[in-house]
PyMOL Python script that loads the backbone (N, CA, C, O; Angstrom):
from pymol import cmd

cmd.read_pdbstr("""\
ATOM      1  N   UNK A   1       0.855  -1.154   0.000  1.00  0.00           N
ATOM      2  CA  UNK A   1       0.000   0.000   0.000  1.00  0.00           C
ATOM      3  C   UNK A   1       0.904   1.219   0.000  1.00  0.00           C
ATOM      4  O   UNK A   1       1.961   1.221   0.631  1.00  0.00           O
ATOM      5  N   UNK A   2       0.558   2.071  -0.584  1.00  0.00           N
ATOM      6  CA  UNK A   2       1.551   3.429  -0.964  1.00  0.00           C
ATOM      7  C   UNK A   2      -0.004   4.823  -1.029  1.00  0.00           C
ATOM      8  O   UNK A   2      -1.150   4.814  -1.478  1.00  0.00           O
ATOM      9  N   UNK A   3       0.911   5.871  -0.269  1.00  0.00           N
ATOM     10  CA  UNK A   3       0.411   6.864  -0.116  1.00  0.00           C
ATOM     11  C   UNK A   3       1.145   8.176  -1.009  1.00  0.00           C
ATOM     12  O   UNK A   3       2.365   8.251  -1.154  1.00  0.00           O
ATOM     13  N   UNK A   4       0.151   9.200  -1.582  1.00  0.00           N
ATOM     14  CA  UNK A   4       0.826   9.660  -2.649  1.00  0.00           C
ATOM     15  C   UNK A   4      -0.029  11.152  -2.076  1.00  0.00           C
ATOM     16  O   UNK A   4      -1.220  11.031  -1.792  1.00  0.00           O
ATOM     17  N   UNK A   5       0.710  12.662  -1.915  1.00  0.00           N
ATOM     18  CA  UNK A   5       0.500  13.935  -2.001  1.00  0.00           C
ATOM     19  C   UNK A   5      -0.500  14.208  -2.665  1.00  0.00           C
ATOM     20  O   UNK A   5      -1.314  14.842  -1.993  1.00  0.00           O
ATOM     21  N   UNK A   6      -0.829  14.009  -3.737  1.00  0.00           N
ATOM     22  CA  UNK A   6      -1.628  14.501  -4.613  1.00  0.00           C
ATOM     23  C   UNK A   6      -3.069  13.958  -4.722  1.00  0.00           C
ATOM     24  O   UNK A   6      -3.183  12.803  -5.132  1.00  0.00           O
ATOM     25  N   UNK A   7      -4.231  14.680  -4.390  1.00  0.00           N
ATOM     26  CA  UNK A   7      -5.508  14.474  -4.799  1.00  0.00           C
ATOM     27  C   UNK A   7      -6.087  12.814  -4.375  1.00  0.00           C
ATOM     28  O   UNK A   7      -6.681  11.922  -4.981  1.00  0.00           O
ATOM     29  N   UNK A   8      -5.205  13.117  -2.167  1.00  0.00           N
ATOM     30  CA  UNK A   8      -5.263  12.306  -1.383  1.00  0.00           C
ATOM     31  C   UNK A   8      -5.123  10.659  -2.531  1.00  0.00           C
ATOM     32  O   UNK A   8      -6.013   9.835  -2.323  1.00  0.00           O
ATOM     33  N   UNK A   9      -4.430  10.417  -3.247  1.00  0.00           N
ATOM     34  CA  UNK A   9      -3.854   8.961  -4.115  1.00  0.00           C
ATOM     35  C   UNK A   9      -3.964   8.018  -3.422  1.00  0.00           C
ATOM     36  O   UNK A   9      -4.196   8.428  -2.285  1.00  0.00           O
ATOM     37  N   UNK A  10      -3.929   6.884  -3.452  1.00  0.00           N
ATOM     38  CA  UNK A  10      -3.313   5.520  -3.181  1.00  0.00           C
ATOM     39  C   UNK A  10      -3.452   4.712  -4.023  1.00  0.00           C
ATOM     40  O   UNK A  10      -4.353   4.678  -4.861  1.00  0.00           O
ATOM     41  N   UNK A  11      -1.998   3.494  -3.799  1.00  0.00           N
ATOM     42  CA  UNK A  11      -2.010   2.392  -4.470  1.00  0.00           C
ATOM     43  C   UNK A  11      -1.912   0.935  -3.759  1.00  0.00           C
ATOM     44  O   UNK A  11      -1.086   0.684  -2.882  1.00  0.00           O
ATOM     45  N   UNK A  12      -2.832   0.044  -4.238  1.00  0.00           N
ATOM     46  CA  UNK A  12      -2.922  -1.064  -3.626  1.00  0.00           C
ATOM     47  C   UNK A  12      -3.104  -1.762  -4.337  1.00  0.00           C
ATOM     48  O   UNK A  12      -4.121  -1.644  -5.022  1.00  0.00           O
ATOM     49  N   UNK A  13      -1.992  -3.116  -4.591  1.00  0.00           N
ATOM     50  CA  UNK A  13      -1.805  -3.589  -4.887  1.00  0.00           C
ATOM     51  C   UNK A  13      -1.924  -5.349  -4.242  1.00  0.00           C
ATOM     52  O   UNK A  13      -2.396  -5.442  -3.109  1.00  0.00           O
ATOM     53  N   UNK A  14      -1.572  -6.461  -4.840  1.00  0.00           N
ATOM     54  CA  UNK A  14      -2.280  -7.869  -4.888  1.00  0.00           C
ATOM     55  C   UNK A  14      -0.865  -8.253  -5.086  1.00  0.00           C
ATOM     56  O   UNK A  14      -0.142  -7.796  -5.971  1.00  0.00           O
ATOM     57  N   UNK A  15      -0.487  -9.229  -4.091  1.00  0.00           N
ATOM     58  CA  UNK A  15       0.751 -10.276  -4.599  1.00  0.00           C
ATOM     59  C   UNK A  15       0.713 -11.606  -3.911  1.00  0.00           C
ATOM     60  O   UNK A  15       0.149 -11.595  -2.817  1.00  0.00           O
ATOM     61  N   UNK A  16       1.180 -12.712  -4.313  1.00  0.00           N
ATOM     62  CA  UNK A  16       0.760 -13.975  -3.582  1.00  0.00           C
ATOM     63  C   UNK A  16       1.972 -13.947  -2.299  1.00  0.00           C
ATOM     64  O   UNK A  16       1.933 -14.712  -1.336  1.00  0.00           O
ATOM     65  N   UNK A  17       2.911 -13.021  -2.495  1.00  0.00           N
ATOM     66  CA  UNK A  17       4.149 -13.329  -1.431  1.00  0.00           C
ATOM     67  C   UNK A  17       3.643 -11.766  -1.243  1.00  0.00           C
ATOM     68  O   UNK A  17       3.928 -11.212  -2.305  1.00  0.00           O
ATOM     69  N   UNK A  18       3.024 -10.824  -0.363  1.00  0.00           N
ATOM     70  CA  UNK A  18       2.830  -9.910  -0.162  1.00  0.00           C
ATOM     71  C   UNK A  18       4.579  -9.432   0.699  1.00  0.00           C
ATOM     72  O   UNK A  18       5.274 -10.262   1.285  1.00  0.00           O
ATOM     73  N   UNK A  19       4.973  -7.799   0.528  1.00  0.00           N
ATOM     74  CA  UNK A  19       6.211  -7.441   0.903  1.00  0.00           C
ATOM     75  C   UNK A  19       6.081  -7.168   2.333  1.00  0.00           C
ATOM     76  O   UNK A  19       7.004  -7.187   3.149  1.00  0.00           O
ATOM     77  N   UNK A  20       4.368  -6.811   2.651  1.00  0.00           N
ATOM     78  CA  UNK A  20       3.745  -6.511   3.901  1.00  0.00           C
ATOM     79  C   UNK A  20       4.340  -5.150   4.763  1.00  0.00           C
ATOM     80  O   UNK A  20       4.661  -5.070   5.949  1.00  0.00           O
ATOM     81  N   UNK A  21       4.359  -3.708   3.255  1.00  0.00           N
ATOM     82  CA  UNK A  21       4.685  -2.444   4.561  1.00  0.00           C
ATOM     83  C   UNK A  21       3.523  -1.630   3.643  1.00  0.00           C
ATOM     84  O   UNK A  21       2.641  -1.958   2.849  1.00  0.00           O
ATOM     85  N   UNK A  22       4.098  -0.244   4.281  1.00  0.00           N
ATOM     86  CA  UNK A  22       2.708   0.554   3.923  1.00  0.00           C
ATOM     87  C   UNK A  22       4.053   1.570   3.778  1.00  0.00           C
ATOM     88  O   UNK A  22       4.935   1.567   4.637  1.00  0.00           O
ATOM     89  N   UNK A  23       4.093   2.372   2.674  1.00  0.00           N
ATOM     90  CA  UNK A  23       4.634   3.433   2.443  1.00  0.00           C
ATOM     91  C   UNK A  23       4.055   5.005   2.099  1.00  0.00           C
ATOM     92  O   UNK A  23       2.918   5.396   1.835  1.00  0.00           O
ATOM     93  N   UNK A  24       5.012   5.537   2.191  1.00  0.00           N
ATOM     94  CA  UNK A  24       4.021   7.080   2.146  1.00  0.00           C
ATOM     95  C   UNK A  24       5.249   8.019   1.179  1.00  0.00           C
ATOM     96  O   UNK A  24       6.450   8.081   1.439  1.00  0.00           O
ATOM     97  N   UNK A  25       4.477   8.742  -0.064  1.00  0.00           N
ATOM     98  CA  UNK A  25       5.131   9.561  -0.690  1.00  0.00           C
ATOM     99  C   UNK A  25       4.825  11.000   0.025  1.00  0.00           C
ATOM    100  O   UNK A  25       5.417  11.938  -0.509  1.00  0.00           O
ATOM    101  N   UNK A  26       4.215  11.245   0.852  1.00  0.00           N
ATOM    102  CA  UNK A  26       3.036  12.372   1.336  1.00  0.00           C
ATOM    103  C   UNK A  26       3.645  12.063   2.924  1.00  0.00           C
ATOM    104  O   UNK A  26       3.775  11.011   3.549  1.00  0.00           O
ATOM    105  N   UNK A  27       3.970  13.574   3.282  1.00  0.00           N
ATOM    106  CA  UNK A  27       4.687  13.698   4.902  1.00  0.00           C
ATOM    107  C   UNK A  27       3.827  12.477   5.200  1.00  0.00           C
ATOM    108  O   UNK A  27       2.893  11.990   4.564  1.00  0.00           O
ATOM    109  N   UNK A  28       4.416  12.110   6.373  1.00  0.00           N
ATOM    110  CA  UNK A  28       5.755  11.487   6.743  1.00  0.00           C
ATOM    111  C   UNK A  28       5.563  10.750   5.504  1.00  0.00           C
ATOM    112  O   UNK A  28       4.553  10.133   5.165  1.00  0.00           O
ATOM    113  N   UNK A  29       7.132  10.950   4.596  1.00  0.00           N
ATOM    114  CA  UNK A  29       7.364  10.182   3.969  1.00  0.00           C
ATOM    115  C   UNK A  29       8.678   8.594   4.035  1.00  0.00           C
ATOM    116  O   UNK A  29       9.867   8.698   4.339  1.00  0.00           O
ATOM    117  N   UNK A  30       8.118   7.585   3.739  1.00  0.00           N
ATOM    118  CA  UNK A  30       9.212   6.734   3.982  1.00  0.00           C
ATOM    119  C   UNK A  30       7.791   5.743   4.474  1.00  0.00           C
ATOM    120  O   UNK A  30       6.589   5.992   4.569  1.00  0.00           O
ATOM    121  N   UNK A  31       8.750   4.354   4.750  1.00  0.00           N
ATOM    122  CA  UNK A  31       8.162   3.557   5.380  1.00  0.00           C
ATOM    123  C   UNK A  31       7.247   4.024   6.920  1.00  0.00           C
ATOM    124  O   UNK A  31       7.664   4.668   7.883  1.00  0.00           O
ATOM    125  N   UNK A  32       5.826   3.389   6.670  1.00  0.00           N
ATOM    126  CA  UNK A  32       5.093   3.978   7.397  1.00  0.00           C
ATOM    127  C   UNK A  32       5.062   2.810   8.394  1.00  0.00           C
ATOM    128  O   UNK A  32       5.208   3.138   9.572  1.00  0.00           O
ATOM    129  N   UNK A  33       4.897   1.504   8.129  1.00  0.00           N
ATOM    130  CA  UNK A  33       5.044  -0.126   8.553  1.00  0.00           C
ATOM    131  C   UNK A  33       5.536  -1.025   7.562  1.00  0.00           C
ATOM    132  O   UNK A  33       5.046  -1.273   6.460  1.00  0.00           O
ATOM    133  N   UNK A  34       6.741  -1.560   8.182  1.00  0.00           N
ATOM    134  CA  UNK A  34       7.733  -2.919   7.811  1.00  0.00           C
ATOM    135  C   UNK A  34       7.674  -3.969   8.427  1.00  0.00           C
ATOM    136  O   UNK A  34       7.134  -3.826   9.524  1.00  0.00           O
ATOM    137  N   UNK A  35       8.021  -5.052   8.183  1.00  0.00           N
ATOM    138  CA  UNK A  35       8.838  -6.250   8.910  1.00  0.00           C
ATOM    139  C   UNK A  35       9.915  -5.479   9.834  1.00  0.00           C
ATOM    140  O   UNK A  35      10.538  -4.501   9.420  1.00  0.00           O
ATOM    141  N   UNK A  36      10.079  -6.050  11.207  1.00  0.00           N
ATOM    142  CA  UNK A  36      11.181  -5.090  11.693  1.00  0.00           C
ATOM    143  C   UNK A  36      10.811  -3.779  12.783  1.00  0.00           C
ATOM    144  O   UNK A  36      11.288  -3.365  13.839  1.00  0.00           O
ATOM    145  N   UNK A  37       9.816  -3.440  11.987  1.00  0.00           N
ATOM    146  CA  UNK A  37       9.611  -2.211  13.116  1.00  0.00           C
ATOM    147  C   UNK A  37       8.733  -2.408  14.443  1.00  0.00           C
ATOM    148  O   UNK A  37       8.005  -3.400  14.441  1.00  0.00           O
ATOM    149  N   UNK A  38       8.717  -1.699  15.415  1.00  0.00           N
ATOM    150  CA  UNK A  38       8.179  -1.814  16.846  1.00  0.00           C
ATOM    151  C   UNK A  38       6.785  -2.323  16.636  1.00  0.00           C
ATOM    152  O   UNK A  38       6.096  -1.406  16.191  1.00  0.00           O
ATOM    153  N   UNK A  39       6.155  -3.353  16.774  1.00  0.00           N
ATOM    154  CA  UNK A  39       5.279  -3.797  16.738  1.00  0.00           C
ATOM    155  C   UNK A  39       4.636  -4.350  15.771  1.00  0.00           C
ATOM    156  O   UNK A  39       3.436  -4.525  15.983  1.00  0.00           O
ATOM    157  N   UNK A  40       5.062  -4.696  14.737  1.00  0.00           N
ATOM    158  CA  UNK A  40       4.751  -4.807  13.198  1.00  0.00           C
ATOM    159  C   UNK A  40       3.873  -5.839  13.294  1.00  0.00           C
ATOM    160  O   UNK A  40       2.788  -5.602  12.763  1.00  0.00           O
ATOM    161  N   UNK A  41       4.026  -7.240  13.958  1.00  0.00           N
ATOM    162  CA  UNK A  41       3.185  -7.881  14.038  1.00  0.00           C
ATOM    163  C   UNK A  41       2.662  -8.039  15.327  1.00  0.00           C
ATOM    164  O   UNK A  41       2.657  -9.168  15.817  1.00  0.00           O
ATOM    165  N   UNK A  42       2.166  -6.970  16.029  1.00  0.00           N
ATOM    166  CA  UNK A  42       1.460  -7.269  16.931  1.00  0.00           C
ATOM    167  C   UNK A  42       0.009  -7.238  17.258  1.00  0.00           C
ATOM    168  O   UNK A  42      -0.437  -7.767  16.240  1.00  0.00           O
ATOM    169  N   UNK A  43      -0.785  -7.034  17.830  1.00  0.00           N
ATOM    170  CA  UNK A  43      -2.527  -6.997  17.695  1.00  0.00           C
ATOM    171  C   UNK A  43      -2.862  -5.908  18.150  1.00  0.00           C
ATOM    172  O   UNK A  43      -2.734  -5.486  19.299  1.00  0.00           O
ATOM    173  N   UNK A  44      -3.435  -5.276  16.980  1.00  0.00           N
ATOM    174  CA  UNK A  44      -3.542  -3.607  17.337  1.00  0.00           C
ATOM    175  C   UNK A  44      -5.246  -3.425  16.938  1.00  0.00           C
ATOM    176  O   UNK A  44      -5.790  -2.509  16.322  1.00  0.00           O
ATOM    177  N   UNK A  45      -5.846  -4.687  17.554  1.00  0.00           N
ATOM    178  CA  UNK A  45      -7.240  -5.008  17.052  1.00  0.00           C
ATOM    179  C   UNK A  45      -8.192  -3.689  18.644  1.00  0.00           C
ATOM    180  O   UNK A  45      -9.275  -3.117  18.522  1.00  0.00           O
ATOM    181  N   UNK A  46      -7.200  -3.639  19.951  1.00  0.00           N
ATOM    182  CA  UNK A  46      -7.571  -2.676  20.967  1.00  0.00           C
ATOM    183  C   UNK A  46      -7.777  -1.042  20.456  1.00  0.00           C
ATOM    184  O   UNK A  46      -8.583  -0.243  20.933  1.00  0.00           O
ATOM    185  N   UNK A  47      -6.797  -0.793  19.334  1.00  0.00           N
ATOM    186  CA  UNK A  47      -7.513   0.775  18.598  1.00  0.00           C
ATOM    187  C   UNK A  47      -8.414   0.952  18.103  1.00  0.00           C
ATOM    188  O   UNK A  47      -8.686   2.048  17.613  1.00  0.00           O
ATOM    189  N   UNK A  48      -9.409  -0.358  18.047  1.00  0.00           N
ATOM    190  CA  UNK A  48     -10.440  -0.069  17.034  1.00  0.00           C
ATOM    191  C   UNK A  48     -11.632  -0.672  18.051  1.00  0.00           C
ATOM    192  O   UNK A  48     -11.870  -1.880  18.058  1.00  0.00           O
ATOM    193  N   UNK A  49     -12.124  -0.038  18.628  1.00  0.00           N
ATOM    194  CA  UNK A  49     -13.096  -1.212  19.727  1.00  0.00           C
ATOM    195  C   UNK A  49     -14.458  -1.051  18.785  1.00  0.00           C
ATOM    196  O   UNK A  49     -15.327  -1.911  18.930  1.00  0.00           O
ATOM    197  N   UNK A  50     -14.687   0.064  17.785  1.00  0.00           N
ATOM    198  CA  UNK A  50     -15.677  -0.018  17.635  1.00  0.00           C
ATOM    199  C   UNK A  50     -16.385  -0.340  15.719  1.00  0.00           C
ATOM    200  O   UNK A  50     -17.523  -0.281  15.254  1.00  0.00           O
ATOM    201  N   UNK A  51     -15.057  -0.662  15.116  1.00  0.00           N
ATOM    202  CA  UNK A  51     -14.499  -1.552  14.005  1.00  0.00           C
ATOM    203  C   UNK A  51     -15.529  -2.734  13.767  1.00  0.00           C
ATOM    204  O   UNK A  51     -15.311  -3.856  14.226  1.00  0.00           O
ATOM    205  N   UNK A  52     -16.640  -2.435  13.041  1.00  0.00           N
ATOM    206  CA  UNK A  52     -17.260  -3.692  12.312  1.00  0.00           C
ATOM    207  C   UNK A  52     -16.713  -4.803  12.179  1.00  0.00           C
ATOM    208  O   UNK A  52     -15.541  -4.810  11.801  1.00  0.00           O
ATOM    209  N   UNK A  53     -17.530  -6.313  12.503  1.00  0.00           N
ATOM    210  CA  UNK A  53     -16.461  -7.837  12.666  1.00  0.00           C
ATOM    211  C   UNK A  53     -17.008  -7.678  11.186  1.00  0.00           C
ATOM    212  O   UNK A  53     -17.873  -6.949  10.701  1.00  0.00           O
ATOM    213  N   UNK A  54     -16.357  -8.424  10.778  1.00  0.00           N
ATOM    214  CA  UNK A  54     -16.054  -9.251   9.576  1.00  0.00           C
ATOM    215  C   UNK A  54     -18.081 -10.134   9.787  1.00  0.00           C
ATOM    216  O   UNK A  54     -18.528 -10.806  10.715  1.00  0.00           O
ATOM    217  N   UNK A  55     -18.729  -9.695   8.523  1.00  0.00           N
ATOM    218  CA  UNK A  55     -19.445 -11.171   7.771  1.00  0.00           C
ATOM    219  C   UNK A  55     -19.475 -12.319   6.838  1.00  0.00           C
ATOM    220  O   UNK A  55     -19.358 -12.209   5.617  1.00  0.00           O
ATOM    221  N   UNK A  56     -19.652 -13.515   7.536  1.00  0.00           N
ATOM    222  CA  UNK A  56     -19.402 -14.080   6.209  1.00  0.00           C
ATOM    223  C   UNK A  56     -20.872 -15.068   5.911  1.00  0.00           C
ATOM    224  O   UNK A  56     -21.069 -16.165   6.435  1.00  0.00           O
ATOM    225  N   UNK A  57     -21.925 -14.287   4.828  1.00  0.00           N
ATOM    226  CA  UNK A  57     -23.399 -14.479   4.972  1.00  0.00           C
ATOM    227  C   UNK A  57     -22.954 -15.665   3.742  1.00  0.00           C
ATOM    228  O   UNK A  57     -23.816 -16.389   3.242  1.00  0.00           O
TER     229      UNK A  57
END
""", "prot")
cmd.dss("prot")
cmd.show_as("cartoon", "prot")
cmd.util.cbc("prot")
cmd.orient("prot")
């Protein structure tokens, strides 16, 4: 996923080996989340208490 300045952009993209970060061309620019960084895989499911579950009808 990539974040781009202009006319709020993004790109998202599909891969079977995903690279798994989120980058930003648009302050802060650079890696936004990597492999590696403070918490990358941890459960950050507590910021969202009020985040729709998932259906599967």
């Amino acid at each position: 996923m990539s974040f781009f300045p202009k006319l709020a952009a993004f790109n998202l993209s599909w891969h079977e080996q995903p690279e798994r970060r989120i980058s930003s061309y648009a302050p802060p620019k650079g890696d936004l989340t990597r492999p590696g960084m403070d918490n990358h895989e941890g459960d950050h499911s507590a910021w969202y208490p009020d985040f729709p579950g998932l259906r599967w009808d």
